[in-house]
PDB file of the backbone (N, CA, C, O) and the ligand in Angstrom, with CONECT records:
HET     ZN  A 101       1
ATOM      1  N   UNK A   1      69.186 112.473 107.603  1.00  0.00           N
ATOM      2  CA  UNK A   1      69.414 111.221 106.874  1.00  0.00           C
ATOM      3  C   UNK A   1      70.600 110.439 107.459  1.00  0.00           C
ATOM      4  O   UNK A   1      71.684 110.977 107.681  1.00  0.00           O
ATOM      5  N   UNK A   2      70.324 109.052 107.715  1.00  0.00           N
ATOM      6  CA  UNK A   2      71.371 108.277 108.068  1.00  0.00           C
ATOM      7  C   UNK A   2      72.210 107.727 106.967  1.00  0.00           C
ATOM      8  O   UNK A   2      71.643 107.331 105.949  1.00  0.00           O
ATOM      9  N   UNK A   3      73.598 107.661 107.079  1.00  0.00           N
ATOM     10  CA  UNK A   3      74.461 106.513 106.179  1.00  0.00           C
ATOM     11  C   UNK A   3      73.845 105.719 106.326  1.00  0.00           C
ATOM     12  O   UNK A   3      73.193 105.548 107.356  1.00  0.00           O
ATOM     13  N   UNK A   4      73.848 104.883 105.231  1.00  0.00           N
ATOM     14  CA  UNK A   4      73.392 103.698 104.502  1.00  0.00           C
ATOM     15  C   UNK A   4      74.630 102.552 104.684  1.00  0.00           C
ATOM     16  O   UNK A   4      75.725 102.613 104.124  1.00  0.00           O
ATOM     17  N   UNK A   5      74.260 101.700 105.430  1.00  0.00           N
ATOM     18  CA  UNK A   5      75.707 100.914 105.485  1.00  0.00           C
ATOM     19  C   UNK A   5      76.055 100.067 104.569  1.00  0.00           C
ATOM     20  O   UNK A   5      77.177  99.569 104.659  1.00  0.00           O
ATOM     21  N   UNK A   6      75.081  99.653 103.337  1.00  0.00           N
ATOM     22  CA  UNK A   6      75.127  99.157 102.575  1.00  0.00           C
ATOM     23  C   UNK A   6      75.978  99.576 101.267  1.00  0.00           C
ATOM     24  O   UNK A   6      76.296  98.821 100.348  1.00  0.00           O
ATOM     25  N   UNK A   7      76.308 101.110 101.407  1.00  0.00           N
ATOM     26  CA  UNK A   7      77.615 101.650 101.310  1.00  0.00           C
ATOM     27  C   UNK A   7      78.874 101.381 101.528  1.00  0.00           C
ATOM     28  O   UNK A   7      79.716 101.825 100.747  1.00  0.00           O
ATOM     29  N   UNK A   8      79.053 101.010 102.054  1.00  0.00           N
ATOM     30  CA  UNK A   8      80.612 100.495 102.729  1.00  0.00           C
ATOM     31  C   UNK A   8      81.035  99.679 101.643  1.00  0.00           C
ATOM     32  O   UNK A   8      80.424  98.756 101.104  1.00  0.00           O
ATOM     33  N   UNK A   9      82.127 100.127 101.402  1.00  0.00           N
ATOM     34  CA  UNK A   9      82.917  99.305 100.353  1.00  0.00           C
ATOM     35  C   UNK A   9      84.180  99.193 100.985  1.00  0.00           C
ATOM     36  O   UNK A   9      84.911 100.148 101.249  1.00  0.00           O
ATOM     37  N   UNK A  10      84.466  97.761 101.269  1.00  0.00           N
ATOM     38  CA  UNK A  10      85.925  97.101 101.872  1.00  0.00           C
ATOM     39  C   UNK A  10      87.087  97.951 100.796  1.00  0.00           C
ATOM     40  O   UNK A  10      88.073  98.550 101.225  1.00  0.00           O
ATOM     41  N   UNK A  11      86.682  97.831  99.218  1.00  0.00           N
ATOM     42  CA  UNK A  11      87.723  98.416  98.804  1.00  0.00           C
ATOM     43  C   UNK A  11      87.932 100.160  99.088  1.00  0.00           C
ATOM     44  O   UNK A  11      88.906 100.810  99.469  1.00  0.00           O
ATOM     45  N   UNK A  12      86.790 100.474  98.778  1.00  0.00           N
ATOM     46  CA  UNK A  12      86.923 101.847  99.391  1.00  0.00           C
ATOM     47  C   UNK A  12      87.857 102.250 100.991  1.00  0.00           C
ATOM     48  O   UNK A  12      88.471 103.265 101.321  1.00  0.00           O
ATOM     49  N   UNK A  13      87.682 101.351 101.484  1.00  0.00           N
ATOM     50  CA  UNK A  13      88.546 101.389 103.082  1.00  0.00           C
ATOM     51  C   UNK A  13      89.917 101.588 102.869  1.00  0.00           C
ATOM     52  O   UNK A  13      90.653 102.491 103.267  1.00  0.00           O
ATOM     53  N   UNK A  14      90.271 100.043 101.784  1.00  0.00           N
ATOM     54  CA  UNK A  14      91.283  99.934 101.504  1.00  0.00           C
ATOM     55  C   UNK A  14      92.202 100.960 100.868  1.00  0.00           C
ATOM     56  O   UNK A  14      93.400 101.008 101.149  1.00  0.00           O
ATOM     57  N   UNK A  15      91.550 101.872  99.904  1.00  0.00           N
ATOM     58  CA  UNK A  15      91.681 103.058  99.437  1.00  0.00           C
ATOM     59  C   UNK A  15      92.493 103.835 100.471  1.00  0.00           C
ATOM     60  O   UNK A  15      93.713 103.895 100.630  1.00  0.00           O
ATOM     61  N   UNK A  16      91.304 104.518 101.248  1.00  0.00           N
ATOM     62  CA  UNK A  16      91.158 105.400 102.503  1.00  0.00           C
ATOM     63  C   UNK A  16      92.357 104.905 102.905  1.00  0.00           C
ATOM     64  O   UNK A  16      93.162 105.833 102.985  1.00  0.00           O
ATOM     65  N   UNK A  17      92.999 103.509 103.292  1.00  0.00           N
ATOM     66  CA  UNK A  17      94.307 103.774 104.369  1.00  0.00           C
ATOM     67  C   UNK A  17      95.431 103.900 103.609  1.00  0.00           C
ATOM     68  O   UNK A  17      96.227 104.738 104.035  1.00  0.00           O
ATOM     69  N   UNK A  18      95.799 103.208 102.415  1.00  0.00           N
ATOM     70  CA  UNK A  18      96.819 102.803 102.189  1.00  0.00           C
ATOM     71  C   UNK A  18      96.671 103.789 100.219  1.00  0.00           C
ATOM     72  O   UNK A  18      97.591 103.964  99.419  1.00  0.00           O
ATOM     73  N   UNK A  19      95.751 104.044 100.130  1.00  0.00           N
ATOM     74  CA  UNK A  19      95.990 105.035  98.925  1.00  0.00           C
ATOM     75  C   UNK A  19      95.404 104.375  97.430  1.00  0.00           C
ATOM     76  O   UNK A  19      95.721 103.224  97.129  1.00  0.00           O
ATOM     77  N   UNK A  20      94.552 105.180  96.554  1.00  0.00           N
ATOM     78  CA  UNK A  20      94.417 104.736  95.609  1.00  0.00           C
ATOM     79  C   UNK A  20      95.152 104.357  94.518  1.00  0.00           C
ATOM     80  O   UNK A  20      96.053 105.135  94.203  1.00  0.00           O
ATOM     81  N   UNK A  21      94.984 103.198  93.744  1.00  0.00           N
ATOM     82  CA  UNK A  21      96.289 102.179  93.036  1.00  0.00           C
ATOM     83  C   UNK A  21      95.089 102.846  91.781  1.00  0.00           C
ATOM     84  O   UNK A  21      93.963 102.376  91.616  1.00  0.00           O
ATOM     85  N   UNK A  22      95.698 104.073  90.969  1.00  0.00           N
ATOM     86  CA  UNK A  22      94.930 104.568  89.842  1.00  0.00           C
ATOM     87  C   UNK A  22      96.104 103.996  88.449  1.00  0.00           C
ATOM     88  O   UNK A  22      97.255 103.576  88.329  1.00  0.00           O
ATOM     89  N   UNK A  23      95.194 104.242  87.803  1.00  0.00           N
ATOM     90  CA  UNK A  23      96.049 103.524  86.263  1.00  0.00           C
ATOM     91  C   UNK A  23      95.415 104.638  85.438  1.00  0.00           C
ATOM     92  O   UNK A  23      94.242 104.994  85.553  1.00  0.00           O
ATOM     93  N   UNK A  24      96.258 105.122  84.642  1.00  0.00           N
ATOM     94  CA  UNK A  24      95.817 106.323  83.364  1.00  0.00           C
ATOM     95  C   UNK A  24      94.805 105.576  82.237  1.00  0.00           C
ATOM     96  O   UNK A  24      95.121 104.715  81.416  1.00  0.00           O
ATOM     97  N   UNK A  25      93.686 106.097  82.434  1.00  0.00           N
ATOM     98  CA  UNK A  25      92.429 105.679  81.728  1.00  0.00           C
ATOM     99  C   UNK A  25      92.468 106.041  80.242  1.00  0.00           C
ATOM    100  O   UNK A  25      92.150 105.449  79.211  1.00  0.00           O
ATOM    101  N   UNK A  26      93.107 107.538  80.599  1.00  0.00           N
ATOM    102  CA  UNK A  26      92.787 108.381  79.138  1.00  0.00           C
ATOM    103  C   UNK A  26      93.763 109.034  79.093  1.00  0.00           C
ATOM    104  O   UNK A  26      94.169 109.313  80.221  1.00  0.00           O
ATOM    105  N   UNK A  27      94.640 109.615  77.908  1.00  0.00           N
ATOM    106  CA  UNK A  27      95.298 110.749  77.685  1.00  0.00           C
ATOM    107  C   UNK A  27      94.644 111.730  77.053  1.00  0.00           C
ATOM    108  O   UNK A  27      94.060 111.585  75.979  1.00  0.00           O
ATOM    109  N   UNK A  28      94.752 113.236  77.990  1.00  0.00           N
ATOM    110  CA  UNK A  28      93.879 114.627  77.600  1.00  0.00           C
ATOM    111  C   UNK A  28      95.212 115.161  76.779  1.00  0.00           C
ATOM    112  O   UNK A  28      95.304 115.426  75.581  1.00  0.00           O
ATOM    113  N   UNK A  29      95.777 115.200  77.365  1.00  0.00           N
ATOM    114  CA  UNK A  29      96.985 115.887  76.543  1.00  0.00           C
ATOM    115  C   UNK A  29      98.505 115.621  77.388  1.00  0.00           C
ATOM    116  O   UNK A  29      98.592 115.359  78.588  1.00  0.00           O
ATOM    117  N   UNK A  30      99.735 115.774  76.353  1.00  0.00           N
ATOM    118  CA  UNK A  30     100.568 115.122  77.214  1.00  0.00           C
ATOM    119  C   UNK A  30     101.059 115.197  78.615  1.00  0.00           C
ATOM    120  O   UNK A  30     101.876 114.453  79.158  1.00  0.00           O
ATOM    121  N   UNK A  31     100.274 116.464  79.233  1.00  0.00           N
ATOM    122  CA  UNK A  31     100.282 116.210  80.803  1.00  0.00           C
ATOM    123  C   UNK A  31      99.442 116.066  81.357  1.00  0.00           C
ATOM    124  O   UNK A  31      99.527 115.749  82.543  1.00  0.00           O
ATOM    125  N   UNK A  32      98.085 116.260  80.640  1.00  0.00           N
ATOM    126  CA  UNK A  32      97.053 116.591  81.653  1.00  0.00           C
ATOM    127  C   UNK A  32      96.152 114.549  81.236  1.00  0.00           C
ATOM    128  O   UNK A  32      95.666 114.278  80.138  1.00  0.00           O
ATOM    129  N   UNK A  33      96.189 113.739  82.198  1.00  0.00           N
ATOM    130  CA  UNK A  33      95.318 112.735  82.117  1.00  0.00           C
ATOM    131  C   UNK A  33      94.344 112.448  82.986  1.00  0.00           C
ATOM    132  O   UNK A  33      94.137 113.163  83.966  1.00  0.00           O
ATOM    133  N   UNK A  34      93.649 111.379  82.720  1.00  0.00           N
ATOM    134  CA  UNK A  34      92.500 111.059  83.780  1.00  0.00           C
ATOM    135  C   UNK A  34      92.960 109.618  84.541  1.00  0.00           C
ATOM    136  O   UNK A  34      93.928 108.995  84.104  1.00  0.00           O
ATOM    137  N   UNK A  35      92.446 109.293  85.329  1.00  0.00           N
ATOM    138  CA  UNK A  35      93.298 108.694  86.046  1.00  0.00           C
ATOM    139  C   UNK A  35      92.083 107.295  86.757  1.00  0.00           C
ATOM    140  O   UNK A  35      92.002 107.541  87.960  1.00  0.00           O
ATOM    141  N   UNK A  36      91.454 106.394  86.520  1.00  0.00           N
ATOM    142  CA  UNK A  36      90.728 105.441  87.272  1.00  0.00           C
ATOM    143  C   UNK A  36      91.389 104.447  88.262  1.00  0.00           C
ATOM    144  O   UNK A  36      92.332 103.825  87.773  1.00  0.00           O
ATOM    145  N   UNK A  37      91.075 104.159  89.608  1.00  0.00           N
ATOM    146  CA  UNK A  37      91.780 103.049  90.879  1.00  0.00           C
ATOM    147  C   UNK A  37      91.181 101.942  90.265  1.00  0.00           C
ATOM    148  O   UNK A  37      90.131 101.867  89.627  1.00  0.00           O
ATOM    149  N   UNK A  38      92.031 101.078  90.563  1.00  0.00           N
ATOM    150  CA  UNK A  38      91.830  99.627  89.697  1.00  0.00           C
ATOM    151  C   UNK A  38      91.259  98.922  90.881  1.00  0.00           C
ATOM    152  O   UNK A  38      90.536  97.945  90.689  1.00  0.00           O
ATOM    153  N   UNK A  39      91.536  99.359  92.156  1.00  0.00           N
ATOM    154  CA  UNK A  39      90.439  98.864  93.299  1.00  0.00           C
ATOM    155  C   UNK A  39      89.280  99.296  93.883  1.00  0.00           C
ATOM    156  O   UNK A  39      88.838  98.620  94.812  1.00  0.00           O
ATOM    157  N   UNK A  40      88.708 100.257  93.543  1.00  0.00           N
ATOM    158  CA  UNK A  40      87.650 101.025  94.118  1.00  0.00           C
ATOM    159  C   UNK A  40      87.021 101.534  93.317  1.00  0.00           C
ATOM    160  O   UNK A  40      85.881 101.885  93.621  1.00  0.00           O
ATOM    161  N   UNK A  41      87.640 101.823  91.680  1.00  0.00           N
ATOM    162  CA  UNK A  41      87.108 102.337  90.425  1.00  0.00           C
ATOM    163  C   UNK A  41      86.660 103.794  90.422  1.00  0.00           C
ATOM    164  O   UNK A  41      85.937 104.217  89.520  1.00  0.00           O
ATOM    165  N   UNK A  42      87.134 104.656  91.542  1.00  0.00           N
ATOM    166  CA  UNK A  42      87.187 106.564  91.777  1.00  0.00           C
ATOM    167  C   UNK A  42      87.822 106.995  90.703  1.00  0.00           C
ATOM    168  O   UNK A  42      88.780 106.346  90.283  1.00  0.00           O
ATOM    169  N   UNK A  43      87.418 108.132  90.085  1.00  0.00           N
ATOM    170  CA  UNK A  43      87.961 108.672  88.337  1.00  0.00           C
ATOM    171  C   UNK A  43      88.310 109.354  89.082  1.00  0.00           C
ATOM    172  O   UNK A  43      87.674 109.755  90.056  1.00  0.00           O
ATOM    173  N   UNK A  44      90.197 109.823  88.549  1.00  0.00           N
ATOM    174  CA  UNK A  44      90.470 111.218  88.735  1.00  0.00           C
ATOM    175  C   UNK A  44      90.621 111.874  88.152  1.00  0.00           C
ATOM    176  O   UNK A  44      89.723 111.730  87.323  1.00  0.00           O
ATOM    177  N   UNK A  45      91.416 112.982  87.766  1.00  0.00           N
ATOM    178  CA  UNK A  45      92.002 113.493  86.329  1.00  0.00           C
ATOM    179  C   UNK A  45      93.256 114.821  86.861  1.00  0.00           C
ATOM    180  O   UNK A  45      93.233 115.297  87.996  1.00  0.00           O
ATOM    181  N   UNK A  46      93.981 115.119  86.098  1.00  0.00           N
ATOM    182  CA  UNK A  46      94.596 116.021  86.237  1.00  0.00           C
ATOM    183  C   UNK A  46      94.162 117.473  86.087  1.00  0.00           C
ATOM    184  O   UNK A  46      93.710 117.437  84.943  1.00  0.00           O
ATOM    185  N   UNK A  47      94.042 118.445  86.411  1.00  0.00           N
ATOM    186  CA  UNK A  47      93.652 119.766  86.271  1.00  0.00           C
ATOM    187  C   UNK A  47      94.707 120.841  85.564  1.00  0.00           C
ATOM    188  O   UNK A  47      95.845 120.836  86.033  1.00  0.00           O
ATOM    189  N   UNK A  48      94.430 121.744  84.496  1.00  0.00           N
ATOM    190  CA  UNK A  48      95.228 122.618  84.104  1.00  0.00           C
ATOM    191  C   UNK A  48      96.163 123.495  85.146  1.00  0.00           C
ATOM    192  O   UNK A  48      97.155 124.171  84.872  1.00  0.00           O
ATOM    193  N   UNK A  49      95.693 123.327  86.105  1.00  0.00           N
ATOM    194  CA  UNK A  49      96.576 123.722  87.385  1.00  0.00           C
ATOM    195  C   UNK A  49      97.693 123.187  87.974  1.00  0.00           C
ATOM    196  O   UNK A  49      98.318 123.849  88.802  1.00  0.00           O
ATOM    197  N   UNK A  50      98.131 121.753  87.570  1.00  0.00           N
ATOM    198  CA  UNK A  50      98.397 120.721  88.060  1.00  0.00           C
ATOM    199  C   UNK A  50      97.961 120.268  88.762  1.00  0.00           C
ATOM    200  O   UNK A  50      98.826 119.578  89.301  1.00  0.00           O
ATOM    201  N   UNK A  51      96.579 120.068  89.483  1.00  0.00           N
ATOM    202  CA  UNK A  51      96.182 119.597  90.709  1.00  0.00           C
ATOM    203  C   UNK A  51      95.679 118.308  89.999  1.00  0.00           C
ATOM    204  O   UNK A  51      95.563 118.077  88.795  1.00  0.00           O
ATOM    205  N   UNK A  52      95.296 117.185  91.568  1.00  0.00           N
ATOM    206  CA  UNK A  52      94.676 116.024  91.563  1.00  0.00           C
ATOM    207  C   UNK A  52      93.294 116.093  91.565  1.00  0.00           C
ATOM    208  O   UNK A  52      93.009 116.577  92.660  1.00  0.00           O
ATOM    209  N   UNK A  53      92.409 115.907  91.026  1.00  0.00           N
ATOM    210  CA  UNK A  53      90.826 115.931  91.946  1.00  0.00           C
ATOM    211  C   UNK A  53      89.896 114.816  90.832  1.00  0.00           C
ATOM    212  O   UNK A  53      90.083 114.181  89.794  1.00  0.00           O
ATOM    213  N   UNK A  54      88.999 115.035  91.661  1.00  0.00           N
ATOM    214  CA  UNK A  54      87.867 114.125  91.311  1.00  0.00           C
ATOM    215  C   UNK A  54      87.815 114.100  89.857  1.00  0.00           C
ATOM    216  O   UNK A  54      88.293 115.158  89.448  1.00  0.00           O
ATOM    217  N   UNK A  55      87.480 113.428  88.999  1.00  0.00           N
ATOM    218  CA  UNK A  55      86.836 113.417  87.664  1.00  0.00           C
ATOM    219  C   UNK A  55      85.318 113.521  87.526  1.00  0.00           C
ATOM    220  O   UNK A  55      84.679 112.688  86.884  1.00  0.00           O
ATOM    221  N   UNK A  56      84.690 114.685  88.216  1.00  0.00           N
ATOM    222  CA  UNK A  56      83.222 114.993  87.589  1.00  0.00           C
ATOM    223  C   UNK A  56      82.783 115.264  86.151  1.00  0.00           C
ATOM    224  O   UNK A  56      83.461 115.874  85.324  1.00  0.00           O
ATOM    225  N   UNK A  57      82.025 114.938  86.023  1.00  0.00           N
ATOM    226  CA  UNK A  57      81.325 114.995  84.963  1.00  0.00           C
ATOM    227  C   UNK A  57      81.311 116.475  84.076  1.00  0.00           C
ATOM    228  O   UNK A  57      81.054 116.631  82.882  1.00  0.00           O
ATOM    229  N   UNK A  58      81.737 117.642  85.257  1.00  0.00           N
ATOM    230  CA  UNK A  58      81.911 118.567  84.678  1.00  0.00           C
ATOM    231  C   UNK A  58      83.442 118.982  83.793  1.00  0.00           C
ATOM    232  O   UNK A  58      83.632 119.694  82.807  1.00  0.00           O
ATOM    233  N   UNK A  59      84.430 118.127  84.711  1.00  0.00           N
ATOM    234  CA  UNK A  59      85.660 117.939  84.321  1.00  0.00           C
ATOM    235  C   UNK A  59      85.681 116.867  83.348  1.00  0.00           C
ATOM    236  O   UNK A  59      86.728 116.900  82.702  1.00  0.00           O
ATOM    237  N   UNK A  60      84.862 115.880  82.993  1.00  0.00           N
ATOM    238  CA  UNK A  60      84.895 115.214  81.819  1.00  0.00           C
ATOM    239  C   UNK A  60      84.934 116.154  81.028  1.00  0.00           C
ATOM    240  O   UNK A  60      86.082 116.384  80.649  1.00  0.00           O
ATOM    241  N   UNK A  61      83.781 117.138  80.394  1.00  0.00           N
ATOM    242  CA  UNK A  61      83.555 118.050  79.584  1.00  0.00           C
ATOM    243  C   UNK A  61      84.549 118.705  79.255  1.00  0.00           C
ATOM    244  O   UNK A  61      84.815 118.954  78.079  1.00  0.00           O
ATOM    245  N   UNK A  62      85.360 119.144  80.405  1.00  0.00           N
ATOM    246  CA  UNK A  62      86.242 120.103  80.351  1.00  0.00           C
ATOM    247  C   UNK A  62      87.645 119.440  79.363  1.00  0.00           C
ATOM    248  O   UNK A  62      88.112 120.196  78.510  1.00  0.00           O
ATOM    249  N   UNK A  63      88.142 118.303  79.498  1.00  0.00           N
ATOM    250  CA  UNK A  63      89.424 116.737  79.348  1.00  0.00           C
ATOM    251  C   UNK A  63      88.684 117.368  77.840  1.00  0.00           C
ATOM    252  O   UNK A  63      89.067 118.354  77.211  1.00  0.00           O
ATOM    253  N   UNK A  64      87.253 116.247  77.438  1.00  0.00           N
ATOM    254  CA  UNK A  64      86.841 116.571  76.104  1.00  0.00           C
ATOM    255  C   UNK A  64      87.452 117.789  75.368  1.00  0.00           C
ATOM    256  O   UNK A  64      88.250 117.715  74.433  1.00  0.00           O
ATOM    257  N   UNK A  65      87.016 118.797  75.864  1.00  0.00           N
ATOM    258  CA  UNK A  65      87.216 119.985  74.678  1.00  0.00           C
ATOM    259  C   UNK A  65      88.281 120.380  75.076  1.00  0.00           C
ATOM    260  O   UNK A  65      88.639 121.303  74.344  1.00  0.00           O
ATOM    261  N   UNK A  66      89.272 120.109  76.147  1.00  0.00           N
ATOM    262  CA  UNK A  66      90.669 120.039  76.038  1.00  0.00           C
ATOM    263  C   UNK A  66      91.383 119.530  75.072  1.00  0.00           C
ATOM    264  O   UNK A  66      92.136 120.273  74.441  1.00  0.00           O
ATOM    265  N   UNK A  67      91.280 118.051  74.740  1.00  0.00           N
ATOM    266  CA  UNK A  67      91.682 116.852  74.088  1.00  0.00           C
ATOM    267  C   UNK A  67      91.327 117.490  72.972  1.00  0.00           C
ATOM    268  O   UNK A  67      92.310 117.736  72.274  1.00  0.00           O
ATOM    269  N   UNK A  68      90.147 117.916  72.449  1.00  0.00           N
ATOM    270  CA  UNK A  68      89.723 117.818  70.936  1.00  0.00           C
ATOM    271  C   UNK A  68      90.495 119.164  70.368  1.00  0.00           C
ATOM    272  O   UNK A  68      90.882 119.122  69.200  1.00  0.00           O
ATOM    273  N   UNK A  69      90.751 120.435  71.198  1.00  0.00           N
ATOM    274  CA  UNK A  69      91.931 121.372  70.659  1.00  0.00           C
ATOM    275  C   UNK A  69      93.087 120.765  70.789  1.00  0.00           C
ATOM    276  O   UNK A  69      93.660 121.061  69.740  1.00  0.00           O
ATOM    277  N   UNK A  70      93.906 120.003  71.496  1.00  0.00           N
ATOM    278  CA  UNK A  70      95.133 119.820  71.509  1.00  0.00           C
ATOM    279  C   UNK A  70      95.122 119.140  70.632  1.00  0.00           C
ATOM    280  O   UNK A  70      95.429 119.846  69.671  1.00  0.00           O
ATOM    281  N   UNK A  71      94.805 117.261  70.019  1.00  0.00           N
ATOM    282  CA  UNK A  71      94.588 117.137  68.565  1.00  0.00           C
ATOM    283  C   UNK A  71      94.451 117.352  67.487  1.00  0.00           C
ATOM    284  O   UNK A  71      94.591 116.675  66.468  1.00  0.00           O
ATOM    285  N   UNK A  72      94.015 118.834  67.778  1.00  0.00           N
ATOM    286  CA  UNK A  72      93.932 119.813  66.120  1.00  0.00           C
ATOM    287  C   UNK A  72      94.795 120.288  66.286  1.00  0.00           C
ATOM    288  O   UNK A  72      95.462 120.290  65.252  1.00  0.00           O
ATOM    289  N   UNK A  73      95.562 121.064  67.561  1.00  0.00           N
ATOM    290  CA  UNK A  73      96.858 121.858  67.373  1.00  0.00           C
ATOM    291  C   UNK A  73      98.004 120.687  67.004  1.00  0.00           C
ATOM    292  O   UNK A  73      99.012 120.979  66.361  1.00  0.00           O
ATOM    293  N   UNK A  74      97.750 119.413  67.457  1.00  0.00           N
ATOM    294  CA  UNK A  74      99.088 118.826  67.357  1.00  0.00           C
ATOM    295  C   UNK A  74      98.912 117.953  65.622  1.00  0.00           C
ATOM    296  O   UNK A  74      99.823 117.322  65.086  1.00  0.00           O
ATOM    297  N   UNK A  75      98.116 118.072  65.290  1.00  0.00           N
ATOM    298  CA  UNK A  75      97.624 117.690  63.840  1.00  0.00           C
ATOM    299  C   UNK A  75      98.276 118.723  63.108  1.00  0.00           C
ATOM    300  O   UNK A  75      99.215 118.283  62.444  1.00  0.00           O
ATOM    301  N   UNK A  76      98.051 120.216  62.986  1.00  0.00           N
ATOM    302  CA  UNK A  76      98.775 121.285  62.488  1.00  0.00           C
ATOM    303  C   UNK A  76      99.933 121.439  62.980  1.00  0.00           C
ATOM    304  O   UNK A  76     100.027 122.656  62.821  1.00  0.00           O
ATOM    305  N   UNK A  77     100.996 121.100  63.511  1.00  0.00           N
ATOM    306  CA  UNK A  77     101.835 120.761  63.802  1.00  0.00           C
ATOM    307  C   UNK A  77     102.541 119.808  63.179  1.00  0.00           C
ATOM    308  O   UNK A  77     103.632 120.052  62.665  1.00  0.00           O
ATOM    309  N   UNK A  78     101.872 118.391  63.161  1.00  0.00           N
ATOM    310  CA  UNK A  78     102.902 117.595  62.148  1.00  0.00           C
ATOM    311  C   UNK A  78     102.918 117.788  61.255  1.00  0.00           C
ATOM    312  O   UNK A  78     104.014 117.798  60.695  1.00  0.00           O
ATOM    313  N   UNK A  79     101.194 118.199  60.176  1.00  0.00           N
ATOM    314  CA  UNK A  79     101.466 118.773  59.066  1.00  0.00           C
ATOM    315  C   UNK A  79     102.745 119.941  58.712  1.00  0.00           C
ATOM    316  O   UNK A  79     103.135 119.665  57.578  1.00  0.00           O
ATOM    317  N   UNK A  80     103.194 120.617  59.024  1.00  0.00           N
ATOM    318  CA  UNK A  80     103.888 122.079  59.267  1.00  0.00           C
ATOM    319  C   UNK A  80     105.393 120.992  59.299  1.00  0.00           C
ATOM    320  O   UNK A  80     106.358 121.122  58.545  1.00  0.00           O
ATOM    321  N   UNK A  81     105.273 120.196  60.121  1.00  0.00           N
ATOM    322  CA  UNK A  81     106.940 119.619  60.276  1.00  0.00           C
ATOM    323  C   UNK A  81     106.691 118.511  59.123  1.00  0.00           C
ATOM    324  O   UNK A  81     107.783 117.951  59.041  1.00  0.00           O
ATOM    325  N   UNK A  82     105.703 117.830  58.071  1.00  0.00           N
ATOM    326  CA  UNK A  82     106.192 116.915  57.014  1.00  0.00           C
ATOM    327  C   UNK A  82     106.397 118.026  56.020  1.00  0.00           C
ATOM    328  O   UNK A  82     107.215 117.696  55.160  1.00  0.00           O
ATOM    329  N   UNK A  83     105.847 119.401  55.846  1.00  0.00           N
ATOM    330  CA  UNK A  83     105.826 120.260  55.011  1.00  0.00           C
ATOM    331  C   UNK A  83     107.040 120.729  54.933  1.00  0.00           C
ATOM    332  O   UNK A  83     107.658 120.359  53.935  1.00  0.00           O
ATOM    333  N   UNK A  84     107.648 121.498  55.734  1.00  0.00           N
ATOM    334  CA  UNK A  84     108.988 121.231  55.955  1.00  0.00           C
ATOM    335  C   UNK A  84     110.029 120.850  55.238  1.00  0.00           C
ATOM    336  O   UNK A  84     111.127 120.701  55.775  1.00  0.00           O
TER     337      UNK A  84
HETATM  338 ZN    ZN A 101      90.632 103.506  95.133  1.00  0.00          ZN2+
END
């Protein structure tokens, strides 16, 4: 199979030399976020590892049921500190 040149995205290039200009899309939890380029529109996200990588679809899943325990833990938490 040949590349498709109809692929080529100038911003994507632009990416490639000089680096993706990402803006925090979402907060997973207070370190771990997802991350979208405001020029090329590539999702990233943070990994429980600290690493950078792609935002697949499998790592969506993963952010999700990250996010939805840390919200309940940090929900039981403030409750516990107004109780207090
Ligand atoms: Zn980009």
């Amino acid at each position: 199979m040949k590349t498709n040149p109809k692929n080529f995205s100038f911003a994507k290039l632009t990416c490639n030399l000089f680096g993706h200009k990402l803006e925090v899309s979402k907060n997973v939890t207070s370190h771990i976020h997802e991350y979208k380029c405001s020029k090329c529109g590539i999702e990233m996200t943070d990994t429980a590892d600290g690493f950078l990588t792609r935002l697949t679809p499998k790592f969506k899943e993963t952010n999700d049921y990250i996010a939805k325990i840390y919200k309940k833990r940090r929900l039981r938490q403030t409750k516990l500190a107004n109780a207090s």
